[in-house]
C-alpha positions as CSV (number, residue, x, y, z in Angstrom):
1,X,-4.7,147.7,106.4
2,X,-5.1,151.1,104.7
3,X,-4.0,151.0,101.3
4,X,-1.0,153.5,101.5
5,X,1.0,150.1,102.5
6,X,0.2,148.9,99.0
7,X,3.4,148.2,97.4
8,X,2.5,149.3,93.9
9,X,4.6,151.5,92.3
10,X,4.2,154.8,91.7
11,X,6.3,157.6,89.4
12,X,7.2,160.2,92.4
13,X,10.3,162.0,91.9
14,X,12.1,162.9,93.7
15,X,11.4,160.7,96.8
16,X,12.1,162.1,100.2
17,X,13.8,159.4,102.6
18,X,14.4,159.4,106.9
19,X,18.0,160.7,105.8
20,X,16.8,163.1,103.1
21,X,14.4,165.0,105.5
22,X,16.8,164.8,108.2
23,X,18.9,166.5,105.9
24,X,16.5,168.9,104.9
25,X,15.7,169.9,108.7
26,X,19.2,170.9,108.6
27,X,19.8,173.3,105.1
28,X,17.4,173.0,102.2
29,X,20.8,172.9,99.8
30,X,22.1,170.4,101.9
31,X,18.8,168.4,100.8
32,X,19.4,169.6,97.2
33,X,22.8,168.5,96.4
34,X,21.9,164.9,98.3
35,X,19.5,164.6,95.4
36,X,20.4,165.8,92.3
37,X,24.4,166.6,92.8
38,X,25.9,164.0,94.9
39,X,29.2,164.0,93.4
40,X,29.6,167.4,94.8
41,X,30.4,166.1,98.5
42,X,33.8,165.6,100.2
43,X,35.3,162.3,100.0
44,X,33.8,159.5,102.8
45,X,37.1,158.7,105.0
46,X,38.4,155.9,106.9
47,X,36.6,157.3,110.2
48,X,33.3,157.6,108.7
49,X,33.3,154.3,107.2
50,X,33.8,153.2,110.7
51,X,31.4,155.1,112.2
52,X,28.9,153.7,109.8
53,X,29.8,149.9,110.5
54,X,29.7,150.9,114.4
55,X,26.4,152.0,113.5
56,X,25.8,148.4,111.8
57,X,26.7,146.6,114.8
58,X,24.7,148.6,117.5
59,X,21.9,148.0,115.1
60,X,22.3,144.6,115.0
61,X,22.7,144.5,118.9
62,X,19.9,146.3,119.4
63,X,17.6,143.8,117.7
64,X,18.4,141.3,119.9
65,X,16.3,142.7,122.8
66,X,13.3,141.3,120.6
67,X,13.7,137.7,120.0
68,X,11.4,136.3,117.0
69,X,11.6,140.0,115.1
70,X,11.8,139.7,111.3
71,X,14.5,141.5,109.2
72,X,13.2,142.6,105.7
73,X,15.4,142.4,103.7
74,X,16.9,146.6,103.0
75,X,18.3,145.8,99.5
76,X,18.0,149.7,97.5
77,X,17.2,147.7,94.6
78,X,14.5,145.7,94.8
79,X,12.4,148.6,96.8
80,X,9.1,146.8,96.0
81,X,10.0,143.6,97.3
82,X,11.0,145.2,101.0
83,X,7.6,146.9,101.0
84,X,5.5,143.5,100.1
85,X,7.6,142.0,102.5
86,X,6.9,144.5,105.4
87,X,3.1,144.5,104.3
88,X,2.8,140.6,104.5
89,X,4.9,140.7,108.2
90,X,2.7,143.1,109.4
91,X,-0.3,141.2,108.2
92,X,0.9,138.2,110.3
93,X,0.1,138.1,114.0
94,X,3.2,135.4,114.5
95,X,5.7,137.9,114.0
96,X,6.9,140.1,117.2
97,X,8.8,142.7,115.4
98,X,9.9,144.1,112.3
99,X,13.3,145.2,111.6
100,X,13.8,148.0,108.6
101,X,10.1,147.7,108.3
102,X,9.9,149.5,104.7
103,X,6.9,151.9,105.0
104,X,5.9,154.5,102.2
105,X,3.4,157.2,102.6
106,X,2.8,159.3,99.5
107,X,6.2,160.5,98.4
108,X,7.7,159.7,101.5
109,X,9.8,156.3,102.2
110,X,10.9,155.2,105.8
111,X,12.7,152.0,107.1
112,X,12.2,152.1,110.8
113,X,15.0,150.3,112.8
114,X,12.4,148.3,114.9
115,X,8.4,148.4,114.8
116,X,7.5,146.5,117.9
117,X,3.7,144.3,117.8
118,X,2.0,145.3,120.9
119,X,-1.5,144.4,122.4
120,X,-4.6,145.7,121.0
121,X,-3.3,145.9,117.0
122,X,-0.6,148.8,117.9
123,X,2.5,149.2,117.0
124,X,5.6,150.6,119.0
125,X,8.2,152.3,116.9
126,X,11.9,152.4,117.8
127,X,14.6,154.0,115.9
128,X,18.2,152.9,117.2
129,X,21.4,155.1,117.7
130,X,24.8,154.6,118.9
131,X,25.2,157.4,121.1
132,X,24.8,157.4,124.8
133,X,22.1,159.9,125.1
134,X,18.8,161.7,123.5
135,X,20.0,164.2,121.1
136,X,18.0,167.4,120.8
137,X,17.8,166.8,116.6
138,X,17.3,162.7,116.8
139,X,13.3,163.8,117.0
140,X,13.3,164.6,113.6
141,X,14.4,161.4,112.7
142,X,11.4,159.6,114.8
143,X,9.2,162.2,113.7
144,X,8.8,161.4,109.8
145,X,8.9,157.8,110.9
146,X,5.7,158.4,113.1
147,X,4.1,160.9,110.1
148,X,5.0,158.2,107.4
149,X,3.5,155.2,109.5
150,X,0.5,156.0,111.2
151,X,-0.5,158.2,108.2
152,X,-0.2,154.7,106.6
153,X,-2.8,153.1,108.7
154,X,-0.9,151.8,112.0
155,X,-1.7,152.8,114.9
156,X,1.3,153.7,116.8
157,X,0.8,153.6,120.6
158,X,4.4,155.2,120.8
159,X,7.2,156.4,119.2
160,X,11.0,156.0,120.6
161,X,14.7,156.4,120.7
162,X,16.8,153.2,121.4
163,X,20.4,154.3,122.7
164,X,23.2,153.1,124.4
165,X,23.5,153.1,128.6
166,X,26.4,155.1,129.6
167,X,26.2,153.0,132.6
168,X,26.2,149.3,131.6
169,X,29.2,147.1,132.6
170,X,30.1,144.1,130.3
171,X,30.5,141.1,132.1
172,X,33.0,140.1,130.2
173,X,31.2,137.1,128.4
174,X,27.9,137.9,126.8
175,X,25.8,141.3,126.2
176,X,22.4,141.9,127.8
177,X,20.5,144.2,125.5
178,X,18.4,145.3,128.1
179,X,20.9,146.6,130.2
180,X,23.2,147.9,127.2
181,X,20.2,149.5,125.9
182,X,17.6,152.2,127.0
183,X,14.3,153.3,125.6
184,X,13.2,156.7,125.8
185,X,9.6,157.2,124.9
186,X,9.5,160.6,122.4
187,X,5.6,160.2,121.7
188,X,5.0,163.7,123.3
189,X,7.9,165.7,121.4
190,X,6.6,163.7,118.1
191,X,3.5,165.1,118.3
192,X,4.1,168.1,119.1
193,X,6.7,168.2,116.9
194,X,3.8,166.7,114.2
195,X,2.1,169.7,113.3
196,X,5.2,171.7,111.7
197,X,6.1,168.2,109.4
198,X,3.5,168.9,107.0
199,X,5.2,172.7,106.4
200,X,8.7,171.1,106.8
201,X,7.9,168.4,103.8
202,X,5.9,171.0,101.5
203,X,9.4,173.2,101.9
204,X,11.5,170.5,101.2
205,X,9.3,169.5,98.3
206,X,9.3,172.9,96.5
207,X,12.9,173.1,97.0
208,X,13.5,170.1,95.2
209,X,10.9,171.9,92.7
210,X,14.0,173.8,91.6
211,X,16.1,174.2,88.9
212,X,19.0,175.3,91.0
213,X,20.2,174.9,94.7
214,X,18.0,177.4,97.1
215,X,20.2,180.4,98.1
216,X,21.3,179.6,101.8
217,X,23.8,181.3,103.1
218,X,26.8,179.8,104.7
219,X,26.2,179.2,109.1
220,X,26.1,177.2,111.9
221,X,24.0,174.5,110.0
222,X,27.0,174.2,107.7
223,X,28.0,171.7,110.6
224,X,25.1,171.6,113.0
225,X,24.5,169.1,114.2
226,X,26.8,167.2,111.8
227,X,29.1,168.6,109.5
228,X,27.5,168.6,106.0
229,X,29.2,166.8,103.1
230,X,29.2,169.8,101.2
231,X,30.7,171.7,103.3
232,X,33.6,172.9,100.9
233,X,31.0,174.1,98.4
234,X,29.9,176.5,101.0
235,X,32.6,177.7,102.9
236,X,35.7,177.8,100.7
237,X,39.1,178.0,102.1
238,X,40.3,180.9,104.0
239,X,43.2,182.7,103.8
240,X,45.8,181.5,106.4
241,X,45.9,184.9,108.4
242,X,42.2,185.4,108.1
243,X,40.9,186.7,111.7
244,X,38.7,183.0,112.1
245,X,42.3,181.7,113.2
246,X,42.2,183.9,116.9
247,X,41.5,181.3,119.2
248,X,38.2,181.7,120.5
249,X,36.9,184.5,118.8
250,X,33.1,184.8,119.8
251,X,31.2,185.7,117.0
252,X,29.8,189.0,118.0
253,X,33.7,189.9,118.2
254,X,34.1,188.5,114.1
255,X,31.1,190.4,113.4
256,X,32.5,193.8,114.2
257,X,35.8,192.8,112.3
258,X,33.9,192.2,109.5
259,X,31.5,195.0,109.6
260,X,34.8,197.2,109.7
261,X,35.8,195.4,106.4
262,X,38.8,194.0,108.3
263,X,39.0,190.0,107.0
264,X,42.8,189.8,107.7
265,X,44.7,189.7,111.0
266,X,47.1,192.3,109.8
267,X,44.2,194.6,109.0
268,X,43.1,194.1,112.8
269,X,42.9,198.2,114.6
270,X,45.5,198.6,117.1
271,X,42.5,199.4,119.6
272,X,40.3,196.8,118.9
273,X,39.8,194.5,122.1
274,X,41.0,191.2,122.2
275,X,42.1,189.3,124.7
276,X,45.7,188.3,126.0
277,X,46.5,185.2,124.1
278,X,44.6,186.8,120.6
279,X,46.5,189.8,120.8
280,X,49.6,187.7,121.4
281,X,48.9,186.1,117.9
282,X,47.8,189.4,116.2
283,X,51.3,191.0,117.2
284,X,53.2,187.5,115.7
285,X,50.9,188.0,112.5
286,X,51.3,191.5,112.1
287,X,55.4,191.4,112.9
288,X,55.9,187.8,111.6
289,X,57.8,186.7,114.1
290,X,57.6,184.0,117.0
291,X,56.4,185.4,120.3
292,X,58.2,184.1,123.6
293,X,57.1,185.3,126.8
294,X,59.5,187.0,129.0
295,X,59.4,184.2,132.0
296,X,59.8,181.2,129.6
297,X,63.4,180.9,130.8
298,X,62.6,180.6,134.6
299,X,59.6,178.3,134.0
300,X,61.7,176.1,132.2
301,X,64.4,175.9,134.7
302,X,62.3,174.6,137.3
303,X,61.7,171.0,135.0
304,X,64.9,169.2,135.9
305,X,66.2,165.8,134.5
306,X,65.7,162.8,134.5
307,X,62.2,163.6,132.3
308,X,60.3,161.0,130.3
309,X,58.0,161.9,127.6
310,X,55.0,159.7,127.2
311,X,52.0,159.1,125.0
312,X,48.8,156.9,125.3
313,X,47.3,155.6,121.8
314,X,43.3,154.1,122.5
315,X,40.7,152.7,120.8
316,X,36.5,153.5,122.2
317,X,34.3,151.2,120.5
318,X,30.4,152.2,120.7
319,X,30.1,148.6,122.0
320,X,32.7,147.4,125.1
321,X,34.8,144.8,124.4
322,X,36.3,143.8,127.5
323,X,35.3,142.5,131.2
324,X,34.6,146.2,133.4
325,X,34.1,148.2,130.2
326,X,31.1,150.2,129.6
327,X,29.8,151.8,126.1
328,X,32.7,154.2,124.8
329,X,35.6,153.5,127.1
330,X,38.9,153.7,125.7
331,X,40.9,150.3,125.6
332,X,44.3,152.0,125.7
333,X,46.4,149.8,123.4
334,X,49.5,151.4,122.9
335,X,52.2,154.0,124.6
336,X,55.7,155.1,123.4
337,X,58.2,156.6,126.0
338,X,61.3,159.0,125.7
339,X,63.9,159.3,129.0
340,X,66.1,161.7,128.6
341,X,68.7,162.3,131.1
342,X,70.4,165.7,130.3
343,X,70.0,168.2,127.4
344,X,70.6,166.0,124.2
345,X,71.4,162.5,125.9
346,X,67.7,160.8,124.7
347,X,67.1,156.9,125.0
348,X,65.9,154.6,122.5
349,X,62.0,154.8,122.8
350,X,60.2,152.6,125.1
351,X,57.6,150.9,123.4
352,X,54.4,149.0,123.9
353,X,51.6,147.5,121.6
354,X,49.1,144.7,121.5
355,X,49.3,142.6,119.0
356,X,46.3,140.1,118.9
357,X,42.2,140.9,119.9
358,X,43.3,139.4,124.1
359,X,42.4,142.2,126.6
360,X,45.8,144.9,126.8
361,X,44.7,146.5,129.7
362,X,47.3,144.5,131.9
363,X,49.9,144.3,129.9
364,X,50.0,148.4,128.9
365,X,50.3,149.3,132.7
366,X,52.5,147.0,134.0
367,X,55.1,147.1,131.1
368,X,54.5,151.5,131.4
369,X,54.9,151.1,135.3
370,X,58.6,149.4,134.6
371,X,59.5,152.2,131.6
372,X,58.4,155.0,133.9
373,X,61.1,154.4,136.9
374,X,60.5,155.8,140.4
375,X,61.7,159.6,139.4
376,X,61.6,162.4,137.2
377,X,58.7,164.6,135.9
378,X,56.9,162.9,132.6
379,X,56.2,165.1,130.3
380,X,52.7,164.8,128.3
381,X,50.5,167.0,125.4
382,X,47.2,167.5,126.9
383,X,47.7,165.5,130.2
384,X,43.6,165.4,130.2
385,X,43.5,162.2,127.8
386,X,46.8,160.2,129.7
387,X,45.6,161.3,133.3
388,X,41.6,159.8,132.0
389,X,43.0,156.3,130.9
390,X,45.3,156.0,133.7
391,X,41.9,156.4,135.9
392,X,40.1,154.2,134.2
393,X,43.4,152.0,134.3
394,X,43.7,152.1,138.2
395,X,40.0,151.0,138.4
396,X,40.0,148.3,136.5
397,X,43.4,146.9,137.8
398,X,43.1,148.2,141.8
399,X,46.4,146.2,142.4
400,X,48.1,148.8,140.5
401,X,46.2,151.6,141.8
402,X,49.0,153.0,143.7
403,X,51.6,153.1,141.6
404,X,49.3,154.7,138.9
405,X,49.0,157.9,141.0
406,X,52.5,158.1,141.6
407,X,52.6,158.5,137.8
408,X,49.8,161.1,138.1
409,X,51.5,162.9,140.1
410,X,55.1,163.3,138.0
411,X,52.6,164.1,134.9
412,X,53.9,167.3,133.7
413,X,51.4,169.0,131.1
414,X,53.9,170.4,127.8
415,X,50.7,172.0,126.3
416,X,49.7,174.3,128.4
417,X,53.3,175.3,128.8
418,X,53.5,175.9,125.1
419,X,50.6,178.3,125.0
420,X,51.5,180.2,128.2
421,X,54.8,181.0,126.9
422,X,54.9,180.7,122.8
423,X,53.3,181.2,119.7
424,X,54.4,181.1,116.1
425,X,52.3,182.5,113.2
426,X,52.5,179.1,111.6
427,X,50.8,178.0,114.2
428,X,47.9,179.2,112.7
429,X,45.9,179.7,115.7
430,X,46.3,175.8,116.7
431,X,48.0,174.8,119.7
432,X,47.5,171.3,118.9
433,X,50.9,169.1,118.9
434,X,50.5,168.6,114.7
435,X,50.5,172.1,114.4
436,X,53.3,173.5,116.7
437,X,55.7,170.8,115.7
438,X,56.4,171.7,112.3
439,X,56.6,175.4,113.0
440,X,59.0,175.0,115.9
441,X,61.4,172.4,114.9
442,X,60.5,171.4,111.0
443,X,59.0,167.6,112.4
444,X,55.7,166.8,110.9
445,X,53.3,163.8,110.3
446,X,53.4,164.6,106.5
447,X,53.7,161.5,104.7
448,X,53.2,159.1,107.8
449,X,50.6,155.9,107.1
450,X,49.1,157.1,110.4
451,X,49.0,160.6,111.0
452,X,46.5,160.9,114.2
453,X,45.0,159.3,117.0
454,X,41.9,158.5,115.4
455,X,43.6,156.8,112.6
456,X,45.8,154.9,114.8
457,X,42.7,153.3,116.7
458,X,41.3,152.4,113.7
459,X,44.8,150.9,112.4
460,X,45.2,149.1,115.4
461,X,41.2,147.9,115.3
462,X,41.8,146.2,112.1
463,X,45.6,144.7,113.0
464,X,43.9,143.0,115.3
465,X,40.3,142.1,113.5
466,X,40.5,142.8,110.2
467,X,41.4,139.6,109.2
468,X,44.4,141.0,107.7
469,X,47.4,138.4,106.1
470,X,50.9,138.5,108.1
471,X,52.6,140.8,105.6
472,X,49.6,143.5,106.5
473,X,49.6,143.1,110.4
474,X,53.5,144.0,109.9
475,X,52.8,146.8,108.0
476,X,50.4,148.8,110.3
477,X,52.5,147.2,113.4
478,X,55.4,149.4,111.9
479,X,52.9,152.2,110.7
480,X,51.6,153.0,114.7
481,X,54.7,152.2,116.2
482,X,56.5,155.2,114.0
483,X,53.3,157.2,114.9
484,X,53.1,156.8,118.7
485,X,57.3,157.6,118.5
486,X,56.7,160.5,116.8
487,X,54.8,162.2,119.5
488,X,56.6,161.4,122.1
489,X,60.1,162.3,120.0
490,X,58.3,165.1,119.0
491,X,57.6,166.8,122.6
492,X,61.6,166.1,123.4
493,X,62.2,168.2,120.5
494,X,60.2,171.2,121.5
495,X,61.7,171.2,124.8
496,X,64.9,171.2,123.1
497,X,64.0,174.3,120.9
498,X,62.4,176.5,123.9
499,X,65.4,175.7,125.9
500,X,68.2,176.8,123.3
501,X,65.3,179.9,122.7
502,X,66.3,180.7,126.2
503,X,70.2,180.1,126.5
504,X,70.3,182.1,123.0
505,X,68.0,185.1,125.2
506,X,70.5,185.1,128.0
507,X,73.3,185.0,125.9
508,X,72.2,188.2,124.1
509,X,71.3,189.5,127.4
510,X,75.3,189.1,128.4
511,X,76.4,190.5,125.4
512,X,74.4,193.7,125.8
């Protein structure tokens, strides 16, 4: 075994990691302030958190595809102890595979998810993720793993990514890691990829050489391909008319604003091109008023009562949970229904949630199917997400297959309605249902435990796992329940305001 698997200790600082280079590879600052100026990044939230313990338990999933491997023991601490520990597994022909094998070469320290024993005293190196294909920048993280291992005196007959199968099906009582999983061999795009690591550490070295960050200018690697933690140091908050907020404003187009000094909507040239829907907002910014479109009135005649406003609330979990489910499906565990039967007659909400870890799949539908009635146009924000789980929904439960397309087709789509025939400057070039309810009819989520969808998976996630005591199972119960009512209360009251917008028009239109 070459001695660059020695675990004696050696003064090297700073010390690059698998997450430091990574890092690196995507902005030498980025790299910089991970090192010496931690405190500087945003605060960690609730959906990273779970991202990272999603991460955890793929991991640990993973390892099961190789019975008799060895976990050493990843403790930040006692770095000494995981690299003895590796050295003395991979001195011992007994063991099958390594997990967080701890591996240092030179100034360089690696834990590789999973180094597989195969024949002939070679090694197969795996490094795990969560996602349900090969990622264009995961070969950087196999990459230094490869440089740091075989430069250490193993011979690695390949090197490859571990991911999850968009196409498994959980059975329902037990995971087959071999289906779950597949394993894409990246030896060629390593070594290729091989020759340019030497430059890539030397440039990350002599950054870290520094007294102060590198000068890197603010760009796409501010959030490709993740947003970086510092992103606020780099890109401070822009004004709330600044010309970023045009919807789809290609960047050639932001280019020429800037390079005619023009930062602000307002300072937008009357002949500049845009297209419809951005000159729509330029003309609300400029004259800070709403915009209505002149056929709002007649579109909105033809949605007669009775109309129910619905919305879906789901949780996707890297790993399936239930029988029929593959990786990433969403278990839809929640809906809340408005019926309103003329202007300003509105029911008490319809509501459904699960309240315990049993599968909800059955109980959503058939509970919706009975809220829903036989008629009337059900109104929805983004029909994509409700129309998806009520696929999914009719596939898993054929019996109610036909009833679910029924509902398909009363689905009536409120968003793109909104952004045909409306815009308000505070809408601040969103057209997302957080955004247009408080400029239209002063609702928000301000305040709310539960403020968005992703939140309200999680909140459910840990009602129902978390282990949480009676008093805190109420308390998020209440928490996603006045969430899930507040979209659907707050669609009712848009419609509302677009349809007095329209008998206020005529009204004026009488008068003159």
């Amino acid at each position: 075994m070459s001695a660059e698997l020695s675990y004696a200790s050696k003064r090297e600082t700073p010390r690059l990691s698998k997450s430091r280079f990574v890092a690196g590879v995507q902005c030498l600052k980025r790299l910089y302030w991970q090192v010496y100026q931690p405190e500087l990044a945003g605060e960690i939230d609730e959906g990273q958190e779970a991202r990272f313990e999603q991460g955890h338990e793929v991991g640990a999933l993973a390892r099961t595809a190789f019975p008799g491997g060895v976990l050493v023991d990843s403790n930040v601490s006692d770095l000494e102890a995981a690299l003895k520990r590796t050295a003395a597994l991979i001195d011992d022909p007994a063991v099958p595979a390594i997990f967080e094998a701890t591996i240092r070469r030179s100034s360089v320290l690696v834990r590789v998810d999973i180094l597989e024993r195969r024949p002939r005293n070679r090694w197969r190196l795996i490094e795990v993720k969560s996602s349900v294909e090969t990622k264009e920048h995961y070969i950087y993280d196999v990459a230094i793993q490869h440089h740091v291992v075989q430069g250490s005196g193993l011979n690695i007959s390949s090197a490859c990514l571990m991911h999850l199968n968009r196409d498994y099906v959980y059975d329902g009582q037990s995971y087959d890691p071999h289906g779950l999983f597949i394993i894409e061999d990246l030896t060629r795009g390593v070594r290729r990829l091989g020759s340019d690591l030497p430059r890539l550490l030397r440039a990350q070295q002599q950054a870290l050489a520094r007294n102060e960050p590198p000068n890197v200018e603010a760009g796409p690697q501010c959030h490709d391909p993740y947003e970086c933690e510092f992103f606020g140091q780099c890109n401070p908050a822009l004004p709330e008319t600044h010309i970023s907020v045009l919807p789809r404003l290609s960047e050639q187009r932001k280019q020429d604003l800037l390079g005619l000094g023009v930062n602000l909507i307002k300072q937008i040239p009357d002949d500049f091109p845009l297209t419809e829907l951005q000159a729509r907002v330029c003309t609300a910014v400029k004259t800070d008023r709403p915009w209505t479109s002149r056929t709002l009135a007649k579109e909105l005649s033809r949605l007669t009562f009775p109309l129910y406003f619905m919305d879906f609330e789901s949780l996707y979990p890297a790993i399936p949970r239930y029988a029929g489910m593959w990786p990433y499906s969403h278990i839809p565990f929640q809906w809340s229904v408005h019926r309103q039967l003329e202007l300003g007659a509105l029911s008490e909400p319809f509501e459904f949630l699960a309240d315990d870890d049993n599968d909800p799949r059955q109980a959503f539908i058939s509970s919706l199917i009975k809220a829903l009635g036989n008629r009337g146009r059900i109104v929805v924000y983004n029909s994509t997400f409700e129309s998806q789980r009520l696929r999914d929904l009719a596939g898993w439960l054929p019996q109610y297959a036909g009833k679910i397309d029924k509902i398909q087709d009363r689905l009536w789509d409120l968003w793109p309605f909104v952004k045909r025939h409306v815009y308000h400057p505070q809408f601040r070039g969103s057209f997302s249902l957080k955004a247009v309810l408080p400029a239209l009819v002063d609702l928000s989520y301000e305040g709310m435990e539960v403020s968005h969808g992703d939140q309200a998976g999680l909140a459910w996630d840990r009602m129902i796992r978390g282990g949480v005591d009676a008093s805190e199972r109420q308390r998020l119960k209440l928490a996603l329940l006045a969430y899930c009512c507040q979209d659907t209360l707050g669609m009712v009251r848009i419609l509302e305001h677009l349809k007095t917008l329209t008998v206020r028009s005529q009204a004026r239109g009488r008068t003159s």
